[in-house]
C-alpha positions as CSV (number, residue, x, y, z in Angstrom):
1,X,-25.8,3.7,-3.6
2,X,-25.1,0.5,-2.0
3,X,-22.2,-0.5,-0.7
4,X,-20.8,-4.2,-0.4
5,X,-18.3,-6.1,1.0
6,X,-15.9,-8.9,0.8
7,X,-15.4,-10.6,4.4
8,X,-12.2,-12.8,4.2
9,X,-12.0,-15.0,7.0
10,X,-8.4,-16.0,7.7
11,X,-7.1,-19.1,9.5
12,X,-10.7,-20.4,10.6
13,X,-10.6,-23.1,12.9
14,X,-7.4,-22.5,15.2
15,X,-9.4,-22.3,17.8
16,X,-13.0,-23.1,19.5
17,X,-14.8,-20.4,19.5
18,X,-16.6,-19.0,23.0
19,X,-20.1,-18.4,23.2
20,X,-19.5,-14.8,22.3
21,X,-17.6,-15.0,19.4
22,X,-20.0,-17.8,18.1
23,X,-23.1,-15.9,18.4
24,X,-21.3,-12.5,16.7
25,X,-20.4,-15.1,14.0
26,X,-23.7,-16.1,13.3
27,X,-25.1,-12.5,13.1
28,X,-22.5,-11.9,11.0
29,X,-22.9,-14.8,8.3
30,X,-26.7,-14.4,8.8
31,X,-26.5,-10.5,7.9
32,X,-24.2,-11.6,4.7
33,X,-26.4,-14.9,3.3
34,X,-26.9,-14.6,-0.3
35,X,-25.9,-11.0,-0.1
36,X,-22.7,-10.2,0.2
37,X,-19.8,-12.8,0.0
38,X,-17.3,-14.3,2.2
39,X,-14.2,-16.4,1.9
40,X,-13.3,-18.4,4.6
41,X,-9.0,-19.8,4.5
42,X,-8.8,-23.3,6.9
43,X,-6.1,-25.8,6.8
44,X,-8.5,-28.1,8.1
45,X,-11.3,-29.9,6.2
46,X,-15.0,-28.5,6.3
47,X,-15.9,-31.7,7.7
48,X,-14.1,-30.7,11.0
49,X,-15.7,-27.3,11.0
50,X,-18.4,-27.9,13.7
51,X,-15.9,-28.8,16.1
52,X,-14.3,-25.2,15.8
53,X,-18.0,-23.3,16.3
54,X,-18.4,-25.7,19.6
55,X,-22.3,-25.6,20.1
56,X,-23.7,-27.8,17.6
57,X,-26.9,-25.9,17.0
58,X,-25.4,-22.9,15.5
59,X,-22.3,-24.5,14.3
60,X,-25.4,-26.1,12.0
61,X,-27.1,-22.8,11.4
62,X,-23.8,-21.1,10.5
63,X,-22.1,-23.8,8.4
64,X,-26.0,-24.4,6.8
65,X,-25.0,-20.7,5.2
66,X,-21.5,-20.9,4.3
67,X,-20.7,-24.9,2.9
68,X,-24.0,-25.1,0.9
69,X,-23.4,-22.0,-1.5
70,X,-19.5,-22.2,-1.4
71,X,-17.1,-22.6,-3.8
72,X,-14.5,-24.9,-2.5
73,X,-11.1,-24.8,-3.4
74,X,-8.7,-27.8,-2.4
75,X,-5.0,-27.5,-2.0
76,X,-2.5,-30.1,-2.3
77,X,1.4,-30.1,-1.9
78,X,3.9,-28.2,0.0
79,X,3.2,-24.9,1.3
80,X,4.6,-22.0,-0.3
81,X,6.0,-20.4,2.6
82,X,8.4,-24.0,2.7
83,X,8.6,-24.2,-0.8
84,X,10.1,-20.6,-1.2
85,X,12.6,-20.9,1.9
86,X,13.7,-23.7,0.6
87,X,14.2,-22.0,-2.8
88,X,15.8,-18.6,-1.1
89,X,18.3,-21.3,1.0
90,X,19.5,-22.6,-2.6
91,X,20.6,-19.3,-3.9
92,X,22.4,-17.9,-1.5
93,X,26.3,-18.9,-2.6
């Protein structure tokens, strides 16, 4: 029996990753292509993704894996965590 796995990848792109973390990330993704899946949560668009990887070479080789197979899901409007303060604020007597 084979097991798989969902990666979720939280809050991607808060900060440049070192040369460590970007070469564990690519073994990672590379290990997972067409395999298993992964979702990755950014606030900022994929277009600014190579910036956060920081060596253009495997930002290429890792986003080559991820953007071209995704699904992409686009937000708009306030976010939830504003909307629903704002809601608890108005009930409160």
């Amino acid at each position: 029996m084979s097991l798989t796995y969902l990666l979720v990848i939280e809050d991607w792109g808060f900060e440049t990753l070192n040369d460590t973390q970007r070469v564990d990330l690519f073994e990672v993704i590379e290990d997972r292509h067409g395999i298993q899946s992964t979702i990755m949560i950014s606030q900022y668009p994929v277009a600014d993704w190579h910036n956060f990887v920081g060596e253009p070479t495997i930002a290429d080789a890792i986003l080559d894996r991820i953007v071209h197979n995704a699904h992409k899901i686009s937000l708009q409007g306030e976010s939830m965590r504003k909307t629903r303060a704002a809601l608890t604020h108005a009930s409160k007597p």
